[in-house]
C-alpha positions as CSV (number, residue, x, y, z in Angstrom):
1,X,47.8,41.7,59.6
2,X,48.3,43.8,56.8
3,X,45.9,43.4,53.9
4,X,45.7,46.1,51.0
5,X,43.0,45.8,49.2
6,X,42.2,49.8,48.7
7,X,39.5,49.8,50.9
8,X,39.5,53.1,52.4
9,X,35.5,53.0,53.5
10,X,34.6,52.6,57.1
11,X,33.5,48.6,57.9
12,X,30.3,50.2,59.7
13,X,28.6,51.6,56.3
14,X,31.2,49.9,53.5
15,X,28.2,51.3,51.0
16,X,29.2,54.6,51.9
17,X,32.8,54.6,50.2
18,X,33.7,51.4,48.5
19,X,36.5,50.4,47.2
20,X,37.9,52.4,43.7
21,X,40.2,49.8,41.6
22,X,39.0,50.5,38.2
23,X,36.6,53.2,36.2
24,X,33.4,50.3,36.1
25,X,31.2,52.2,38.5
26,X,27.7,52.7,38.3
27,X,27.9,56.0,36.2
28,X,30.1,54.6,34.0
29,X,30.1,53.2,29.9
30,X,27.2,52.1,28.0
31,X,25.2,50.7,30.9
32,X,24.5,54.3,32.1
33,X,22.4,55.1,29.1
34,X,20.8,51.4,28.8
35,X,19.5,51.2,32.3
36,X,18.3,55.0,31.4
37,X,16.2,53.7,28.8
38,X,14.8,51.0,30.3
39,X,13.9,53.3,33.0
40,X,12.2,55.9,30.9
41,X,10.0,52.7,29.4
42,X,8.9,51.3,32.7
43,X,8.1,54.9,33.9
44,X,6.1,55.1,30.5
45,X,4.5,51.8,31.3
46,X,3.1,53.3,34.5
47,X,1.8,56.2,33.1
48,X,-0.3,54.4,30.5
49,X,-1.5,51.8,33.1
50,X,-2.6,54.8,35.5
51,X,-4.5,56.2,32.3
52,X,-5.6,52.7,31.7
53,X,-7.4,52.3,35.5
54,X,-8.4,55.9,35.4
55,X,-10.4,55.5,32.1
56,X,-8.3,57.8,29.6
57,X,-7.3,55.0,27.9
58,X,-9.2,51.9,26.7
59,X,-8.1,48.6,28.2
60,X,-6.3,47.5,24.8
61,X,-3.7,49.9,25.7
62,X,-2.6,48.1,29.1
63,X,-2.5,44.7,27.1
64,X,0.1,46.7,24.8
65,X,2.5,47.6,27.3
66,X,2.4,44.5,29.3
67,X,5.2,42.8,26.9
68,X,7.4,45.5,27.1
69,X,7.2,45.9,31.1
70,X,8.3,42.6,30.9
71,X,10.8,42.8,28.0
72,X,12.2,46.0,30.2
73,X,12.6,43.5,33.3
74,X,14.2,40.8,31.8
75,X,16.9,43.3,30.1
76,X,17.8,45.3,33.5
77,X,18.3,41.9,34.8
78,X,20.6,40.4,32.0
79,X,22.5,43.5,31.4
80,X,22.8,43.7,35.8
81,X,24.5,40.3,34.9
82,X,26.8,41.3,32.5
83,X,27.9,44.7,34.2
84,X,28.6,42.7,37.4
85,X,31.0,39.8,34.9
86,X,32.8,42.7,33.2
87,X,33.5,44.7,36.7
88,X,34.6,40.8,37.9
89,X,36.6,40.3,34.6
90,X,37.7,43.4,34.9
91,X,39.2,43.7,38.8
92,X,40.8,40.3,38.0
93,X,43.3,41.5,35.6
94,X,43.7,44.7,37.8
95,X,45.1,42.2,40.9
């Protein structure tokens, strides 16, 4: 049984070296810096709810970042979605 499929991780922890077909990792393109940004406004977010609860900031603020917690949430989830069609798209026409 001989199938070559450039796996050259161990079947115990596969997460520890996956298989390398193409350059559509993780660290790789556009998503880097988008997923970057919507991590620095979620960590933003946090900081003014903490200042919210410990009464630096008045309650308005909390009711200003709520959309864009949410807005943040719904993009890493969409963009997720399209990195994980274009790395699908993408190992296709590698085959």
């Amino acid at each position: 049984m001989s199938n070559d499929d450039d796996w050259t991780g161990s079947a115990k922890k596969p997460w520890l070296n996956p298989p390398m077909r193409h350059e559509l990792g993780a660290a790789k393109g556009s998503w880097r810096w988008a997923m970057l940004v919507i991590l620095v406004a979620v960590v933003a977010v946090i900081v003014v709810l903490v200042l919210v609860d410990t009464d630096h900031l008045s309650r308005a603020w909390a009711y200003a970042v709520l959309p864009i917690a949410i807005v943040a949430a719904a993009l890493s989830r969409v963009l997720t979605i399209f990195k994980a069609s274009a790395e699908d798209q993408h190992g296709d026409t590698a085959d």
